[in-house]
C-alpha positions in Angstrom: 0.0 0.0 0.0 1.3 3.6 -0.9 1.1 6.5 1.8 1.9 9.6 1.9 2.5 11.3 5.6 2.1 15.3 4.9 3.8 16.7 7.5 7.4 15.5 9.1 7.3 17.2 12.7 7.3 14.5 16.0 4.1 12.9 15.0 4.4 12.8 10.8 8.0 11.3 10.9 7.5 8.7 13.8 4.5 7.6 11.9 5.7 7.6 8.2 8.8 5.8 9.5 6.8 3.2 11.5 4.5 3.0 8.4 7.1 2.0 6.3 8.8 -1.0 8.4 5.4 -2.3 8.3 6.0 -3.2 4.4 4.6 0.0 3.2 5.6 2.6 0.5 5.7 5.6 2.5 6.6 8.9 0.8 6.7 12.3 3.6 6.0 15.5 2.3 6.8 19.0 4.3 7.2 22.3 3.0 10.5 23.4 4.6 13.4 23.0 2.2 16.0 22.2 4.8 14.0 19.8 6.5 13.5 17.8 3.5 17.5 18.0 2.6 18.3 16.9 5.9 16.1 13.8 5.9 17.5 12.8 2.6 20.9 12.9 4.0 20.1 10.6 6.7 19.4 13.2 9.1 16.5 13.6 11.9 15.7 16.8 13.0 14.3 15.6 16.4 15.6 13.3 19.1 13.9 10.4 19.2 15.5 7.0 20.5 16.0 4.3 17.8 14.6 6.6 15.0 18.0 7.6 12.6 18.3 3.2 12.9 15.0 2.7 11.7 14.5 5.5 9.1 18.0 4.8 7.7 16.8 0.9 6.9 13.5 2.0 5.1 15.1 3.9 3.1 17.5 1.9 2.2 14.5 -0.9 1.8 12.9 1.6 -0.8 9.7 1.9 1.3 10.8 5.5 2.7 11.2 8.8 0.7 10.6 12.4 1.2 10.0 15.3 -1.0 8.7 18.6 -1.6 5.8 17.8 -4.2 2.9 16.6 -2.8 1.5 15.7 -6.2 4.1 13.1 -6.5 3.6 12.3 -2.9 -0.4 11.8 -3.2 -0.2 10.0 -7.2 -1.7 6.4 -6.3 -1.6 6.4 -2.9 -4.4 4.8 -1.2 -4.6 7.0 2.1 -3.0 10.6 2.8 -2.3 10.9 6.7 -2.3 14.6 7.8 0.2 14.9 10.4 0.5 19.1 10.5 0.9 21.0 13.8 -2.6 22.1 15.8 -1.1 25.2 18.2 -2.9 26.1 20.7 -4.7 29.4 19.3 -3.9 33.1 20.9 -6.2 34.6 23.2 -8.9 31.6 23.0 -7.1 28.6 23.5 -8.8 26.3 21.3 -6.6 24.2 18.7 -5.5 26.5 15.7 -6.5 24.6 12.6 -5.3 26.3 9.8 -2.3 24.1 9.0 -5.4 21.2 8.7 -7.3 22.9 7.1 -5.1 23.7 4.3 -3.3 20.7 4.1 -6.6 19.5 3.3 -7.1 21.3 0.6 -4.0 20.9 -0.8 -4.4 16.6 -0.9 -8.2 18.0 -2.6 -6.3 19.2 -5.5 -3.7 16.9 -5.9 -5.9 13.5 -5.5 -7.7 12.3 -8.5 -8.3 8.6 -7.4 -10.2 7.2 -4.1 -8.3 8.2 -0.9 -9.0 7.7 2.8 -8.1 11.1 4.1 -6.6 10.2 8.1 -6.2 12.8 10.3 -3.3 12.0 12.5 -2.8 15.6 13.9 -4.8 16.3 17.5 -7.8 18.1 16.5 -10.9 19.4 18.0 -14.4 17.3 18.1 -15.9 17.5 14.7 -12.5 18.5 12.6 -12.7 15.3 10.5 -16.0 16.4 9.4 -15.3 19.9 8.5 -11.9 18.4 6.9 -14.4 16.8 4.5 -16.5 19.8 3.9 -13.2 21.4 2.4 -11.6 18.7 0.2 -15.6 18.1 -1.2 -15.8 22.2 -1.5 -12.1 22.6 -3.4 -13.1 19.2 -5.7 -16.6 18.0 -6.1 -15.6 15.4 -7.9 -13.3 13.6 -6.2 -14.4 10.2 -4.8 -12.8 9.9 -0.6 -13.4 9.2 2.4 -12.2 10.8 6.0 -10.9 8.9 8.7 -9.6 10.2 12.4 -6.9 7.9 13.8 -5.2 9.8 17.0 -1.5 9.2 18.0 -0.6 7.9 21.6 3.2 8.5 21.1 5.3 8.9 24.0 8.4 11.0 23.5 11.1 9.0 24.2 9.8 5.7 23.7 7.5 6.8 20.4 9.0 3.3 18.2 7.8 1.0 20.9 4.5 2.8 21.1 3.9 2.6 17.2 5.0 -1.2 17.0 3.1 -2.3 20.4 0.7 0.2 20.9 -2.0 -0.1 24.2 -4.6 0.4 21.1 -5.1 1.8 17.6 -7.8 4.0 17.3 -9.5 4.6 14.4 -12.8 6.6 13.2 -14.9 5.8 10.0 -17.8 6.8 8.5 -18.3 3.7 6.5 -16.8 0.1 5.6 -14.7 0.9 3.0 -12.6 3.1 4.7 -12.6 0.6 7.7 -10.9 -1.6 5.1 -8.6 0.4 4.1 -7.3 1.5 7.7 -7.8 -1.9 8.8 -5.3 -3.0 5.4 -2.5 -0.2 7.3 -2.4 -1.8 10.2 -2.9 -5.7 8.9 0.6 -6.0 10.5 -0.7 -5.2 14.4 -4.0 -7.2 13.5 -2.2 -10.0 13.1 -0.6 -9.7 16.1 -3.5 -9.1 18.1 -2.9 -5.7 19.3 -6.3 -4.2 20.5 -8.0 -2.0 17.3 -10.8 0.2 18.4 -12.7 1.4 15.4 -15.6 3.7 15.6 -17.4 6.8 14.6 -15.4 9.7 14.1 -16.3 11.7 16.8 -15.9 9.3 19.2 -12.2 8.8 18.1 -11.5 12.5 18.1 -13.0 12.6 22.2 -10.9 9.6 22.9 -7.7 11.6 22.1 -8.7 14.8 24.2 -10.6 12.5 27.1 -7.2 10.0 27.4 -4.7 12.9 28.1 -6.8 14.9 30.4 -7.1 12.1 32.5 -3.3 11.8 32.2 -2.8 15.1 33.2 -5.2 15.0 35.7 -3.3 12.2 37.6 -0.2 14.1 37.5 -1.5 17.4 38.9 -3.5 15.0 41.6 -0.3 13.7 42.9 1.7 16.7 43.0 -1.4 18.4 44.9 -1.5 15.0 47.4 2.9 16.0 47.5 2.0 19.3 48.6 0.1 18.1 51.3 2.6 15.2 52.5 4.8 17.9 53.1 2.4 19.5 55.1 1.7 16.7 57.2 4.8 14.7 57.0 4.0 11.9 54.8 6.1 10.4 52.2 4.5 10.8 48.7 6.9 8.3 47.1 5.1 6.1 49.7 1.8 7.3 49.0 2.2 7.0 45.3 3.1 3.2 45.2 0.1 2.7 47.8 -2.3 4.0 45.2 -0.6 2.6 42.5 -1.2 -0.8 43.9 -4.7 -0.4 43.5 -5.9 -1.6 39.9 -8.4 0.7 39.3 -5.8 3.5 40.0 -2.7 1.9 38.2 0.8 3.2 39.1 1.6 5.0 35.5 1.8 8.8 36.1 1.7 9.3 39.8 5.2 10.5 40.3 5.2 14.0 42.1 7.6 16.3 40.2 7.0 20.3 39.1 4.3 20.0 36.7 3.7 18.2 33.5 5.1 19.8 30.1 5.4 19.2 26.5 3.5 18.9 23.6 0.3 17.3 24.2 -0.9 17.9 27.4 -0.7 21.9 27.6 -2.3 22.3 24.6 -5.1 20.0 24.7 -6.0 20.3 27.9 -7.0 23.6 26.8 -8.4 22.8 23.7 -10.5 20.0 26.0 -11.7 23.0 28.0 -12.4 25.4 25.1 -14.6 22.6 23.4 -16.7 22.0 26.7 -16.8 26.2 26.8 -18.3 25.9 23.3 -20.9 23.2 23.7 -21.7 25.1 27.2 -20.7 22.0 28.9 -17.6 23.1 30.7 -14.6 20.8 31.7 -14.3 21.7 35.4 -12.2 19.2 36.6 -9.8 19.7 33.4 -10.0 23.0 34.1 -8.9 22.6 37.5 -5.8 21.2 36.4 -5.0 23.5 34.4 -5.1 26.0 37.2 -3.3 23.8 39.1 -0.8 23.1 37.4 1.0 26.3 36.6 0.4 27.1 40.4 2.6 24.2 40.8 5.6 24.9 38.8 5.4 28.7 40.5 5.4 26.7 43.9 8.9 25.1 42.8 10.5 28.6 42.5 9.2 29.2 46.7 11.2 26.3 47.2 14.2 27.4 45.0 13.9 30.6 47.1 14.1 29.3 50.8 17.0 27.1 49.6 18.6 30.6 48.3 17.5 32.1 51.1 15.2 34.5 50.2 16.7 36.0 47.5 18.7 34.9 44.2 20.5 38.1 43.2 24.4 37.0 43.1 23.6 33.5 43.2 25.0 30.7 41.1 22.2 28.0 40.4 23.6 25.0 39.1 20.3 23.5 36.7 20.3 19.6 35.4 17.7 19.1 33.0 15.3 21.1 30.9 13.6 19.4 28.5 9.7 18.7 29.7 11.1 15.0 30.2 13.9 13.0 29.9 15.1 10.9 25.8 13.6 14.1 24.3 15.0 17.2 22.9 11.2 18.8 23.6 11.5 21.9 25.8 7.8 22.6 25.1 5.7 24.2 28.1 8.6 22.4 30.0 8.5 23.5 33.8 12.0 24.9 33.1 10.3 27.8 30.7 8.7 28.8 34.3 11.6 28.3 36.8 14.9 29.1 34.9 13.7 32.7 34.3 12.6 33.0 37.5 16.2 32.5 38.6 17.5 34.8 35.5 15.3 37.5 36.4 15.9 37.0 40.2 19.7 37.9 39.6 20.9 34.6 39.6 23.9 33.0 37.4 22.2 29.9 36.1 24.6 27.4 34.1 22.2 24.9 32.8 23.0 20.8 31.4 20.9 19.1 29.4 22.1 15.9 27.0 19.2 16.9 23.8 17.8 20.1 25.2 20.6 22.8 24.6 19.9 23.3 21.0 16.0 24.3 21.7 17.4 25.8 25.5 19.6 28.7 24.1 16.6 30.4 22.2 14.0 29.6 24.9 15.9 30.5 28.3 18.3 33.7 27.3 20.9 34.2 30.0 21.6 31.3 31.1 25.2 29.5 30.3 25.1 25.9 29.4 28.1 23.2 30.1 28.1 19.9 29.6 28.8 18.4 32.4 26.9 18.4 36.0 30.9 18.6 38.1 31.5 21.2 35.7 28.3 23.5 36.7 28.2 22.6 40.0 31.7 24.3 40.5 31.3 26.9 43.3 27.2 27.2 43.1 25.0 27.8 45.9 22.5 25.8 44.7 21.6 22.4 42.8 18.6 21.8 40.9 17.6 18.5 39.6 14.8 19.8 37.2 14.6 16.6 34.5 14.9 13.1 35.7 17.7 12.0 32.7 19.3 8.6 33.2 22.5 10.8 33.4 21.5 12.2 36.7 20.5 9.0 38.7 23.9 8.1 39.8 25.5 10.9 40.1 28.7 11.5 42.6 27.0 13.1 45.0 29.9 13.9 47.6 32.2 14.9 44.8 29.1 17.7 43.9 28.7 18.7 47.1 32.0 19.3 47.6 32.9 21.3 44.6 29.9 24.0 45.8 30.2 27.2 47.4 26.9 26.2 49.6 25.5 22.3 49.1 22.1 23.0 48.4 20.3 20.9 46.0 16.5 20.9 45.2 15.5 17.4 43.4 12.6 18.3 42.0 12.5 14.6 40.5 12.8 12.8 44.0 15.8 11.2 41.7 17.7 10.9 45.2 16.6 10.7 49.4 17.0 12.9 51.9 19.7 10.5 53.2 21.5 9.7 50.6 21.9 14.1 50.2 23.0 14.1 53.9 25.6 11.2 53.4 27.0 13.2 50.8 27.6 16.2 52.7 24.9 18.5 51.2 23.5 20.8 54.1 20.3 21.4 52.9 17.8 19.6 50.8 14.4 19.7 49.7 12.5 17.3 47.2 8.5 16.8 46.1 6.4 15.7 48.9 9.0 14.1 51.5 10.6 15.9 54.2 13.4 18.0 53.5 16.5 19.2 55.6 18.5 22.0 56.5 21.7 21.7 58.4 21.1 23.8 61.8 
């Protein structure tokens, strides 16, 4: 089967790429020049684990190409998946669907033969029908159908995901696009990975409903750690407690300074915005929301008693700043909050980050970056453990301590204990809803 991915950002390349090790002829089409070059050199323009490997062998297989034309992209392909960004929209918050819109379009007046139109790309309730409206509207002649099929990537671990996904929605309007899709992703029915097909809308509310839920349980526990710290629990304890429960699961309950990156920001707005338009309003998602940027401000209170009071003339040594770690994604990543805090505070910030410098030096101006956690923790006041990377798990703790000009360290991860910071010789400590310490 022949597909053409329009759109080569996190979600279009992970997905023509996966496409194309099922057995498919998969052809990517963007409209930025240098992207394009750089993929036919071999090159990805994103981190992703495993995905240079993969992308280099499907090419080399003949089932992988990218180009500029999306005439030659669409010419007897059998589905078009439109994988374009959906921003979050100034001043309203709803999903900006232009890119869709007219990437829809577009495939109207290149397509001559029957196409299942997919829309891969996160979009509001009742997009997929409004995405037909515009490809019937620009060609009235052209025989296709529309099909939503939401992506439940993880950054990070987006190839295992694709290959042995939780489930594979899909939305139809009719059998013979069911076929089709179901023809896709023969490859996962065979193995007897869970396919949920169903109406359209139903697919586009399964995207939005499954990540405010996710963020939801983030936000829940980092309100609970707030509390623990009140009352001297231990939320790492707490967490596994719940997590033990089967109807709670354990799977993002881990207390850190507020979820990032490029799903759940944006659609839990867009989530909100859509229950503001049907005047059925998304209270609890709402709520999170709300909550969560309170809690990435409440990690700069704690930045600040550790500083004592103040950050002017302090050196803050920061490790991590991507949203999450095995991504170079620095989208609505709680560093965007805390690192100018500390900037605009008067601190010197010196920042380390194994994929997020490249993004980190336009998004967080003044800070100096190094690449190597000794390195920037050389005569700082204060340690911050801001993204959980493998690199930071086992670090020297007594040789950091020792190298600092006051051994303070926030772990805003709870990567390490509170005894395992006083063994090293750090003086003061404070984590996400445990007990901290501060060396009378």
């Amino acid at each position: 089967m022949k597909i053409a991915m329009i759109g080569t950002g996190y979600v279009g390349l992970v997905s023509g790429v996966c496409f194309s090790d099922f057995g498919h002829e998969v052809v990517c089409v963007d409209k930025d020049p240098k992207k394009i070059e750089m993929l036919e050199r071999g090159e990805v323009p994103i981190y992703e684990p495993g995905l240079d490997t993969l992308m280099a062998k499907n090419v080399e297989a003949g089932r992988l190409s990218f180009t500029l034309d999306l005439h030659e992209a669409i010419d007897g392909a059998q589905a078009v998946f439109i994988a374009v960004g959906t921003p979050t929209r100034r001043g309203d918050g709803h999903a900006d669907l232009t890119y869709v819109m007219a990437a829809a379009e577009e495939i109207a007046k290149a397509a001559s033969d029957y196409v299942v139109v997919v829309t891969k790309s996160t979009v509001p309730v009742g997009t997929n029908r409004q995405v037909k409206q515009t490809i019937s509207k620009a060609n009235p002649d052209l025989e296709f159908d529309v099909a939503s099929n939401p992506e439940f990537l993880r950054e990070g671990a987006a190839i295992d995901d694709f290959m042995k996904p939780d489930r594979v929605v899909v939305g139809v309007q009719n059998d013979r696009a069911a076929e089709v899709m179901a023809e896709i992703y023969r490859p996962l029915y065979l193995r007897e990975f869970p396919i949920v097909t169903t109406d359209l809308e139903s697919a586009e509310m399964i995207k939005y409903a499954a990540n405010a839920f996710l963020a939801t349980k983030i936000t829940f526990i980092n309100e609970i750690a707030a509390l623990c710290e009140k009352v001297g629990a231990d939320v790492k304890s707490v967490s596994k407690g719940m997590g033990m429960d089967g109807r709670i699961g354990n799977k993002f309950l881990h207390a850190g300074p507020g979820y990032g990156g490029s799903c759940f920001p944006k659609d839990t707005k867009a989530l909100a915005r859509i229950g503001q338009e049907y005047a059925s309003p998304m209270q609890i998602t709402e709520a999170v929301i709300k909550v969560n940027e309170e809690v990435k401000r409440r990690m700069i209170d704690k930045l600040l008693d550790l500083c004592g009071g103040s950050f002017n003339g302090k050196t803050v040594a920061v490790l991590g700043v991507t949203f999450k770690p095995n991504t170079d994604d620095m989208r609505d990543a709680p560093s965007l909050t805390i690192v100018p805090a500390l900037v605009g505070g008067g601190a010197k910030v010196r920042a380390v980050d194994p994929q997020g410098q490249h993004e980190g030096e336009e998004m967080l101006p003044g800070v100096n970056w190094v690449d190597d956690p000794y390195k920037a923790s050389q005569n700082a006041d204060l340690l911050v453990i801001l993204t959980e990377w493998n690199e930071f798990r086992a670090l020297d703790l007594s040789k950091i301590a020792g190298k600092m000009a006051t051994a303070h360290m926030a772990d805003l991860r709870n990567v390490y204990s509170p005894k395992d910071a006083k063994r090293a010789g750090f003086a003061a400590y404070e984590s996400i809803g445990r007990e901290g310490f501060t060396a009378e």
